[in-house]
C-alpha positions in Angstrom: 106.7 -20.0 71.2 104.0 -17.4 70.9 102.3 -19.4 67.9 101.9 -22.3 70.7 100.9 -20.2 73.2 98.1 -18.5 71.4 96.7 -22.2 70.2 97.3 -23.0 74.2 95.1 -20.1 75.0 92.6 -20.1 72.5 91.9 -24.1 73.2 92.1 -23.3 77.1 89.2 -20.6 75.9 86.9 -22.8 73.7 87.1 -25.4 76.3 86.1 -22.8 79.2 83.2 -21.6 77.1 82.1 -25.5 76.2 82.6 -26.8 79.8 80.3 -23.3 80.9 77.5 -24.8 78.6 77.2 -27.7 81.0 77.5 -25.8 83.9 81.4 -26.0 84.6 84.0 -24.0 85.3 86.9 -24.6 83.6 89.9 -23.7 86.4 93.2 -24.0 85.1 96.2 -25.3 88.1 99.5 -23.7 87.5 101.9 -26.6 88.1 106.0 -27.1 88.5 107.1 -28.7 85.4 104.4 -27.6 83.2 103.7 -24.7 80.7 102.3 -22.3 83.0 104.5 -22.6 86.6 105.4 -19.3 86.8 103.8 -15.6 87.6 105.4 -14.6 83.9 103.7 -17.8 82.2 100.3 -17.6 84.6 100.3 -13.8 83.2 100.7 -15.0 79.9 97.7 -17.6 80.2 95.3 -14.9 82.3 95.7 -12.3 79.2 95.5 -14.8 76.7 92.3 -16.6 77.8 88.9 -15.5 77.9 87.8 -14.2 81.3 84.4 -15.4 81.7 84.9 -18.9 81.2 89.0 -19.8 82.0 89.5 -19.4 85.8 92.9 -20.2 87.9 93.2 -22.5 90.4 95.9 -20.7 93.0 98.9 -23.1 94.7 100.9 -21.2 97.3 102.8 -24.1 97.7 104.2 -24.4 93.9 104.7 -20.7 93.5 107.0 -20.8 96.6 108.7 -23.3 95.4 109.9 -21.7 92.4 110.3 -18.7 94.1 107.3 -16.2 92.9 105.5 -14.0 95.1 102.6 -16.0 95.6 101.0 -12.9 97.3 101.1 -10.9 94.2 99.6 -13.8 91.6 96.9 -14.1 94.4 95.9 -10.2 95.0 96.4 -9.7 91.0 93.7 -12.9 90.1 91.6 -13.1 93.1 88.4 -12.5 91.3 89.5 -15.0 88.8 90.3 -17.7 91.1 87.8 -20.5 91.4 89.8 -23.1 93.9 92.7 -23.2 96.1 95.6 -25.3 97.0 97.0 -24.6 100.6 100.4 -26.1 100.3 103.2 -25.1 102.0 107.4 -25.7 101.5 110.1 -26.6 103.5 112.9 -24.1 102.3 115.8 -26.0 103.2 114.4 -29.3 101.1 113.8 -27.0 98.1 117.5 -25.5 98.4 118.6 -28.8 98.4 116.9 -30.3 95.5 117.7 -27.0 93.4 121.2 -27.0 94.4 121.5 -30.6 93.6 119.4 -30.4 90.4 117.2 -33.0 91.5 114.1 -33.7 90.0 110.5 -32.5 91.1 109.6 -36.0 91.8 113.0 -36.3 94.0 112.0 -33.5 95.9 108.4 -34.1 96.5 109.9 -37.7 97.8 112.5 -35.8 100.3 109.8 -33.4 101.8 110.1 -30.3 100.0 106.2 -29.8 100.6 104.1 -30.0 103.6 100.8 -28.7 105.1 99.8 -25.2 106.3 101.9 -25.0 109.6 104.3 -26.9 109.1 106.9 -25.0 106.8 107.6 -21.3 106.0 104.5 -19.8 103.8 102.4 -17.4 106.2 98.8 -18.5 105.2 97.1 -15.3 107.5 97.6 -13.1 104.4 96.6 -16.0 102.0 93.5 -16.1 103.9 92.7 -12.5 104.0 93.0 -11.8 100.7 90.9 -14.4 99.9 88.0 -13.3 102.3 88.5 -9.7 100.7 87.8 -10.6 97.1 84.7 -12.7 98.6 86.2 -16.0 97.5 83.3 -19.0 98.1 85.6 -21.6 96.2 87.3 -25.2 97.9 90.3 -24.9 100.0 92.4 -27.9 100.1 94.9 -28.8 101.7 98.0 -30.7 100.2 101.1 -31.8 101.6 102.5 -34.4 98.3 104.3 -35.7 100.9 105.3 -39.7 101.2 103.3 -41.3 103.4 105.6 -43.7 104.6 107.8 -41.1 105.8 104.9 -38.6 106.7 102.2 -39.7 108.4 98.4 -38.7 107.0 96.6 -38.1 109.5 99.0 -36.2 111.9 99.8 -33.4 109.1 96.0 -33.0 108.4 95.1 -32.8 111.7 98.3 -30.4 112.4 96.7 -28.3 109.2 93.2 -28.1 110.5 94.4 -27.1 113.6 96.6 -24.4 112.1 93.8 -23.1 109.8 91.3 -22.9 112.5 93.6 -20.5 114.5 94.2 -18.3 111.7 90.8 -18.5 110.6 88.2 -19.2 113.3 86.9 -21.6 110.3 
């Protein structure tokens, strides 16, 4: 409710401002499952918080996966973001595990996320907007995909090599 999201905020804010004092920056990840998933609820966060100390961490992967524009959080907070996810989604799992209701945990387990390359997100854009607003933050990559079924190494060697066509990096 509105009462919990202005405590939400204004703790998010005081912790920013603390974690600042020590030289941190506070970067908040927008998660499936959690309070802020959503462009709506990231929105609601961004306004709420303070600016100078309450950064976002952007995941294309989870905003694909409950099907945001991830292109419009990122051009929208691209000054505000402080580290980066690259995850991408295989559509057809993610139909799936909506369809059948299954849980995020269920779906993580049956593939619904991969690496950069390997399922439908476009990073070129990604990429681009982030060299436009200057962005000097991490890029990680992240597949949550099960090992046993997925192997490591092959998917982050299949992301490097995807990322270093689209970005000479």
């Amino acid at each position: 409710n509105d009462g919990e999201w202005a405590r939400f905020c204004d703790g998010l804010s005081l912790l920013g401002k603390i974690a600042k004092e020590y030289g941190i920056t506070l970067t908040y990840h927008h998660h499936m499952g959690t309070v802020v998933q959503t462009a709506e609820e990231i929105d609601r966060m961004m306004d709420g918080t303070d600016s100078d100390s309450v950064f976002l961490l952007f995941d294309s992967g989870h905003l694909a996966y409950c099907g945001e524009d991830y292109m419009a959080v990122l051009k929208k907070y691209a000054k505000r973001i402080k580290h980066v996810h690259l995850k991408d989604i295989r559509p057809e799992v993610v139909a799936r595990v909506k369809k059948e209701r299954l849980s995020f945990l269920q779906g993580v387990r049956l593939g619904a996320f991969t690496v950069p390359g390997d399922g439908a997100i476009d990073f070129k854009p990604i990429f681009d907007v982030l060299d436009e607003a200057d962005y000097k933050g991490w890029l990680l990559v992240e597949a949550e995909q099960d090992p046993a079924i997925a192997d490591p190494y092959k998917y982050a060697v299949k992301a490097r090599k995807y990322i270093k066509e689209l970005t000479n990096i």
